[in-house]
C-alpha positions in Angstrom: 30.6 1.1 27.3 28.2 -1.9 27.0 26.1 0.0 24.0 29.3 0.8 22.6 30.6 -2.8 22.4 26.9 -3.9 21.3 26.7 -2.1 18.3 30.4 -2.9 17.6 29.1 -7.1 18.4 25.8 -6.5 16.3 28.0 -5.2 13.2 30.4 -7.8 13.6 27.9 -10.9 13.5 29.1 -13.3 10.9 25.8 -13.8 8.2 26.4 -17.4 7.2 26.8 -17.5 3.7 23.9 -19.8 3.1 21.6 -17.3 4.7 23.1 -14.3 2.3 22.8 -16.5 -0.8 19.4 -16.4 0.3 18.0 -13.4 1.0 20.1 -12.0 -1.8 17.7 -14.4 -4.2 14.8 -13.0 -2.4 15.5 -9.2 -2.4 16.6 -9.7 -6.6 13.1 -11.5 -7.1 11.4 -8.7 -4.9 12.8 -6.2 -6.3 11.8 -7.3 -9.9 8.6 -8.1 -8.9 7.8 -4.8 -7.3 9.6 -2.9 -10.3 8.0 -4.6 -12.7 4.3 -4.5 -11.5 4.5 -1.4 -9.9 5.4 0.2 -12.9 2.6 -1.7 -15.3 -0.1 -0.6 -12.3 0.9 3.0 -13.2 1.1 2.7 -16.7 -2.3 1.0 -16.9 -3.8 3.6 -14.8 -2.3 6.5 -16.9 -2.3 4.8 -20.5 -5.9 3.4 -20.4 -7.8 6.1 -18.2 -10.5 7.1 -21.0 -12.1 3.3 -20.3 -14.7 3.9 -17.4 -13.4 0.9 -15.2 -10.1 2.8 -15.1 -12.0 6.2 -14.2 -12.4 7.7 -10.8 -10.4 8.8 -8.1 -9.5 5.5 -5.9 -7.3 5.2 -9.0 -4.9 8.2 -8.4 -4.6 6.6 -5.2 -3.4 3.6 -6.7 -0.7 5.6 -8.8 0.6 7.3 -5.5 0.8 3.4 -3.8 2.7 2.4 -6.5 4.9 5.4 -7.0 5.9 5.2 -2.7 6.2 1.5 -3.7 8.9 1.8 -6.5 11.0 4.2 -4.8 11.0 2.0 -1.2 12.7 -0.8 -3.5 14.8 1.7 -5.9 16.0 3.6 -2.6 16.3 0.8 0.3 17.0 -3.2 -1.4 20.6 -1.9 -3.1 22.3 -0.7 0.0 20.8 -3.2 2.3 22.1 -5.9 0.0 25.6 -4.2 0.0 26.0 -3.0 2.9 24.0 -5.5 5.9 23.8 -8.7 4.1 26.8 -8.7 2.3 29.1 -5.9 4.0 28.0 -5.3 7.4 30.8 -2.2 7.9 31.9 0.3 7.2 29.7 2.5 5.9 31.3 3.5 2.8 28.6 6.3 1.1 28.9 9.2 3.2 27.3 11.0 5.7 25.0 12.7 2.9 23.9 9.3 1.5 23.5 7.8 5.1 21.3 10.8 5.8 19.2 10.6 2.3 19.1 7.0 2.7 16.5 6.7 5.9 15.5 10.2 5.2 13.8 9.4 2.0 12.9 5.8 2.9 10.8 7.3 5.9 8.9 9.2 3.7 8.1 6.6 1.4 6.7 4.5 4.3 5.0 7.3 5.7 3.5 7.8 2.2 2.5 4.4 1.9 0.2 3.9 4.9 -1.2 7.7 4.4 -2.0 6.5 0.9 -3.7 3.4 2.2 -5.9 5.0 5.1 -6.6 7.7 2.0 -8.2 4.8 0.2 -10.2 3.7 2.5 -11.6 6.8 3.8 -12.7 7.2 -0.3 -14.1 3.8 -0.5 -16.0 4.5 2.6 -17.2 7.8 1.2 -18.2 6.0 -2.0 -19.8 3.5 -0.4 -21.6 5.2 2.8 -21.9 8.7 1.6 -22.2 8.6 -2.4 -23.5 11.9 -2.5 -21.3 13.6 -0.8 -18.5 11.5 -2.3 -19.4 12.9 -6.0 -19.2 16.1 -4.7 -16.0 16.0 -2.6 -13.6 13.6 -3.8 -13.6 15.0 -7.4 -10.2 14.5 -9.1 -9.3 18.0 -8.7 -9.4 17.2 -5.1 -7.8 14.3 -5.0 -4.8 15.5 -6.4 -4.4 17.9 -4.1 -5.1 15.7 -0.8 -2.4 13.4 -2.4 0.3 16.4 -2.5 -0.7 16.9 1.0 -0.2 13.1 1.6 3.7 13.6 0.1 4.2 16.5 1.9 3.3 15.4 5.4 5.3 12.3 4.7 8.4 14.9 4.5 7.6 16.7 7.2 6.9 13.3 9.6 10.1 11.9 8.2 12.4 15.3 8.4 13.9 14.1 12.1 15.7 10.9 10.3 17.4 14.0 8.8 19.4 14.7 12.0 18.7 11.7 13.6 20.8 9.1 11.7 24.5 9.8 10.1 28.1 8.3 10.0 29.4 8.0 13.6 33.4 7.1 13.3 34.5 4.8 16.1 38.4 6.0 16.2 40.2 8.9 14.4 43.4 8.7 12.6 46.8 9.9 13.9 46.1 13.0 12.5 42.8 13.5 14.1 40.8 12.8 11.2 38.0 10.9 11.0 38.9 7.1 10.3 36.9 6.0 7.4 37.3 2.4 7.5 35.7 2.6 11.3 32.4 4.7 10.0 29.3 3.6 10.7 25.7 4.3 9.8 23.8 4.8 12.8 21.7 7.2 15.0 23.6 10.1 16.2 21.2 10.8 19.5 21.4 8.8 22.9 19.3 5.8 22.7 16.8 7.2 25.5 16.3 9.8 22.5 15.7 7.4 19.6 13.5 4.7 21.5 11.2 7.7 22.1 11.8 8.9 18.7 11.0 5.1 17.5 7.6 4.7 19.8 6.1 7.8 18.6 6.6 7.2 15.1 5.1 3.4 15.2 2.2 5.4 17.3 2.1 8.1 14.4 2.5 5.6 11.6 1.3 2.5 12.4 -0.9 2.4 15.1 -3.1 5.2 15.0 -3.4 4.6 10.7 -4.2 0.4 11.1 -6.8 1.3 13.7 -8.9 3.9 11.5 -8.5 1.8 8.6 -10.1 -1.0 10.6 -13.1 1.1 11.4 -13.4 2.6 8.3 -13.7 -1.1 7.1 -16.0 -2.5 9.6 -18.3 0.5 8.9 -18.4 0.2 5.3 -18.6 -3.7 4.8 -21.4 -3.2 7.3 -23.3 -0.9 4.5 -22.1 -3.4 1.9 -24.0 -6.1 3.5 -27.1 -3.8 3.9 -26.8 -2.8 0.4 -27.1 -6.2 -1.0 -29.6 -7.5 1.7 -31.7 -4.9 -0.1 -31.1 -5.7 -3.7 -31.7 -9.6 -3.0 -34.9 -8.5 -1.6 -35.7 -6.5 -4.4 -34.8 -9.0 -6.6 -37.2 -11.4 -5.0 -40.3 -9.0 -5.4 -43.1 -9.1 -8.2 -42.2 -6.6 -11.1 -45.8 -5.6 -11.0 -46.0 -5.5 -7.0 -43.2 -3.3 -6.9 -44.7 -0.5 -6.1 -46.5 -1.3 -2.8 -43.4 -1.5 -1.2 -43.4 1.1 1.3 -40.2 4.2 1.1 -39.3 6.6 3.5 -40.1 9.9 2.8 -43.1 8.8 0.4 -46.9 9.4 1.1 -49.2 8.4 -1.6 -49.3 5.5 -3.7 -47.7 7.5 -6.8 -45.3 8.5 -5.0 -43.9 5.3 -4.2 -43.8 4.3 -7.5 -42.3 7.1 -8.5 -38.9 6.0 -5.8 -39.3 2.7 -6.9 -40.1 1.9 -10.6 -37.9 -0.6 -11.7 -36.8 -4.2 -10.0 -33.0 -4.3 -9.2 -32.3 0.0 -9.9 -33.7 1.1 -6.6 -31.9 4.0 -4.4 -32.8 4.4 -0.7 -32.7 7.6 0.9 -31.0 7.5 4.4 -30.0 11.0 6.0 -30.5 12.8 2.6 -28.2 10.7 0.5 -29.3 8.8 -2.4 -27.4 4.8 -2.2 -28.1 2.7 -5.3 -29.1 -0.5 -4.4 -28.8 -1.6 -7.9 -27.2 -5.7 -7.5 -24.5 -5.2 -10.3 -23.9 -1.8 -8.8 -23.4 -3.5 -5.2 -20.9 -6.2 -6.5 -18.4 -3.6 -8.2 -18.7 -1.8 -4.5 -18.3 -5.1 -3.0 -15.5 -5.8 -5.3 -13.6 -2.8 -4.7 -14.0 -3.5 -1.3 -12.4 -7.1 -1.0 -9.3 -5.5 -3.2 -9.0 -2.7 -0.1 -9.1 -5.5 2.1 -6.6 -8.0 0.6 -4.1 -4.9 0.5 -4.8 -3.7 4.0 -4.2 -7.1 5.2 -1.2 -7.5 3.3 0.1 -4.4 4.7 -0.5 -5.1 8.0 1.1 -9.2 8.2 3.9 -7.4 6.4 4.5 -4.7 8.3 4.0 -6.0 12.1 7.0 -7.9 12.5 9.0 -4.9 11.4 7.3 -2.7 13.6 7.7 -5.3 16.5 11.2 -5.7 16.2 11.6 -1.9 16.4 10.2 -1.9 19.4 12.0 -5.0 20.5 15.2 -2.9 20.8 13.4 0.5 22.8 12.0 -2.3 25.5 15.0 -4.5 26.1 17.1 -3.6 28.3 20.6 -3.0 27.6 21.9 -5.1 30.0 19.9 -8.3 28.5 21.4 -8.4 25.0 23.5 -11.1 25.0 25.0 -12.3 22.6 22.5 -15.2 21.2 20.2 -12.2 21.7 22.2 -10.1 19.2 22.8 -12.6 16.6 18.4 -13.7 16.9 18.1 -9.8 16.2 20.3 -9.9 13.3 18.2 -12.3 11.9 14.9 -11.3 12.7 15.6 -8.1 11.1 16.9 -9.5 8.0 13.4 -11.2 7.9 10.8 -8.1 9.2 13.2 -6.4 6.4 12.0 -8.7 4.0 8.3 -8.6 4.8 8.7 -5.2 4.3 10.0 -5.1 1.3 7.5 -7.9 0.0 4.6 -5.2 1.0 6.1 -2.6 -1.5 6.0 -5.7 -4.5 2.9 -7.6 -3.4 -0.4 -5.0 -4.7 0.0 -5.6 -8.3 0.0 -9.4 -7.6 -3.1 -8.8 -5.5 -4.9 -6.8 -8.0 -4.5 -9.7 -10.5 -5.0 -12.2 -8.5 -8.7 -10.3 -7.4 -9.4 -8.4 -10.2 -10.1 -10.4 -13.2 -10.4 -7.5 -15.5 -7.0 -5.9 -13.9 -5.6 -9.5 -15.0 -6.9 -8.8 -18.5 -5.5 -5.8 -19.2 -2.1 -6.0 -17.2 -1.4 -9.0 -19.6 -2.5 -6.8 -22.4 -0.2 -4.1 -21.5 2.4 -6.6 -20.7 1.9 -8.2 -24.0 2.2 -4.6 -25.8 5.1 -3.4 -24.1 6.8 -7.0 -25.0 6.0 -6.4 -28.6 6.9 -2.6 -28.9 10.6 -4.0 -27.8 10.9 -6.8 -29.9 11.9 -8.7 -26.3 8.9 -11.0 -25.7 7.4 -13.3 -27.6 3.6 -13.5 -28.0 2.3 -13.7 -24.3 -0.6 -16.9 -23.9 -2.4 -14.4 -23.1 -2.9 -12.9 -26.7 -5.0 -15.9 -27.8 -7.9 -15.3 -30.6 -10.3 -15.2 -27.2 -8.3 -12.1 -26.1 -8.7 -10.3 -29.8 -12.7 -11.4 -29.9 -13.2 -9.8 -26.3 -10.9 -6.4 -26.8 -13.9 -5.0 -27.6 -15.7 -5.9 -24.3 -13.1 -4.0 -22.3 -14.4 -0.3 -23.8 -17.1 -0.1 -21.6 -20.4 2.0 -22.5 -21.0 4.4 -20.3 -24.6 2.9 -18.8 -23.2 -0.6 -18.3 -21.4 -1.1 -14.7 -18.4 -3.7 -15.3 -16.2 -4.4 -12.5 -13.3 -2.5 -11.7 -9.4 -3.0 -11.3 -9.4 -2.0 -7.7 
């Protein structure tokens, strides 16, 4: 049949070896990128959580990104190198491991992005809703909403389950299964997967991407407010204070009472107390422009991938030729790489955002080099970096700016 033959033409498309040497240099530097920083992100967040800028719960959420990270590259970059840039077929694991392989690598995706709209929906509680947020999103709680996270993802990704497996094109003389003809591949008609495929970028992508955007909107929105009002405050007589009318206040002591001190104020709005307190505001905006840069990455990095899935459930069979197939072999050797760049790219963005995230990564960095004996002394452990140690325990009453 002509889907037959296709999917016999797409496995046989000759990678040019210049285009293998490649993305075999990129996957290696991805892969120990990822590992690397992935790995310092956790051990940051689990080796140095008694400092306050390392407190909280947006930083469990961090720990579950980078633990859906690590196991995208551990589970998915070593077979794809084997067995699509290099080998293209057969299949040469096993049904089990063809299983295991998209089986688990759907739930790490699925982890990812449920991890990333959980983040937001606690920096828009933190932000928007303090109040409620203290009494809500305590670590206790967090906890368990991120188990739930992990096992949603395995219950979202149980279909690849019985979805994909080895498919043998021809069978020995004995009737057995010929093992240098096996393939990797869906085991359903393809009416079945490209409904299959649409409901999960729906499920996945779509419907996650589009409450993440409002939860943005919505809380840069309060950002901005926020500091409107502690520039203004700023800007105001200490000794004129006072006469600045509050909702909710009716007498003159009153007011001063809500508003005592230049820069410390908190408004009430529906009930909730929100500090408008300028160094207070910058950490929040801070956090903010962190969520942001990740949410973007995620979504420049995932798009193509997503595209190209649903490239192949809205062509129709008839129209792949064959410069069709061999574009689609290479477009998903790219979307496969953007991917994979998502699962490396967070710990480069918090240092890159986060200057005190930069400060102590090197430290740990540094640490972990000496404890070895592998590394010499990083730059990074300069005199400067021994005189301001001390700066990175934080008192409890002073607001510093946080990794995320």
């Amino acid at each position: 049949s002509r889907q037959g033959k296709g999917a016999m033409d797409l496995l046989h498309i000759n990678t040019h070896l210049s285009s293998k040497i490649l993305f075999t240099v990129l996957y290696v530097l991805i892969f120990l990128v990822g590992i690397t920083g992935n790995v310092l992100t956790i051990y940051l967040v689990l080796k140095k959580h008694h400092m306050q800028n390392l407190q909280g719960t947006a930083h469990y959420h961090l720990v579950s990104l980078a633990l859906s990270d690590i196991l995208i590259l551990l589970i998915s970059i070593p077979i794809e190198l084997y067995n699509f840039i290099w080998v293209h077929y057969p299949w040469i694991f096993g049904d089990v491991v063809c299983r295991s392989y998209y089986f688990l690598r759907d739930i790490c995706s699925h982890a990812t992005v449920l991890n990333i709209t959980s983040l937001s929906c606690e920096r828009f509680l933190a932000v928007c809703h303090p109040i409620r947020a203290k009494r809500i999103m305590s670590k206790k709680r967090t906890k368990k909403l991120l188990s739930l996270i992990w096992i949603s993802s395995v219950g979202f990704s149980l279909p690849m389950a019985f979805i994909m497996g080895v498919k043998y094109e021809s069978r020995t003389l004995q009737g057995e299964p010929d093992p240098t003809l096996g393939i990797c591949t869906n085991l359903v008609s393809n009416a079945t997967l490209k409904i299959f495929i649409q409901v999960n970028v729906l499920v996945s992508f779509l419907m996650p991407v589009s409450l993440i955007a409002f939860l943005n909107y919505v809380t840069v929105g309060q950002l901005e407010a926020l500091r409107s009002r502690a520039s203004f405050e700023i800007s105001l007589p200490t000794q004129k204070t006072s006469k600045i009318p509050i909702p909710g206040s009716n007498t003159y002591g009153q007011k001063k009472q809500l508003l005592s001190a230049r820069g410390s104020t908190s408004f009430w709005k529906n009930g909730l107390t929100v500090s408008s307190e300028p160094s207070h505001v910058q950490a929040l905006q801070r956090s903010i422009i962190m969520l942001r840069a990740i949410v973007i990455a995620y979504v420049v990095c995932w798009l193509p991938y997503h595209a190209r899935r649903l490239m192949f459930c809205y062509v129709p069979d008839a129209d792949w030729t064959d410069s069709l197939f061999t574009f689609y072999h290479y477009f998903y050797m790219l979307t496969n790489t953007l991917f994979y760049i998502s699962s490396a790219v967070n710990p480069v963005l918090y240092n890159v955002v986060s200057s005190t995230f930069r400060k102590l990564f090197f430290e740990a960095l540094s640490s972990l080099c000496r404890e070895k004996e592998e590394c010499t002394k990083l730059p990074m452990t300069t005199q400067r970096s021994h005189s301001t140690k001390s700066n990175l325990t934080i008192m409890s009453s002073q607001t510093t700016e946080t990794i995320y």
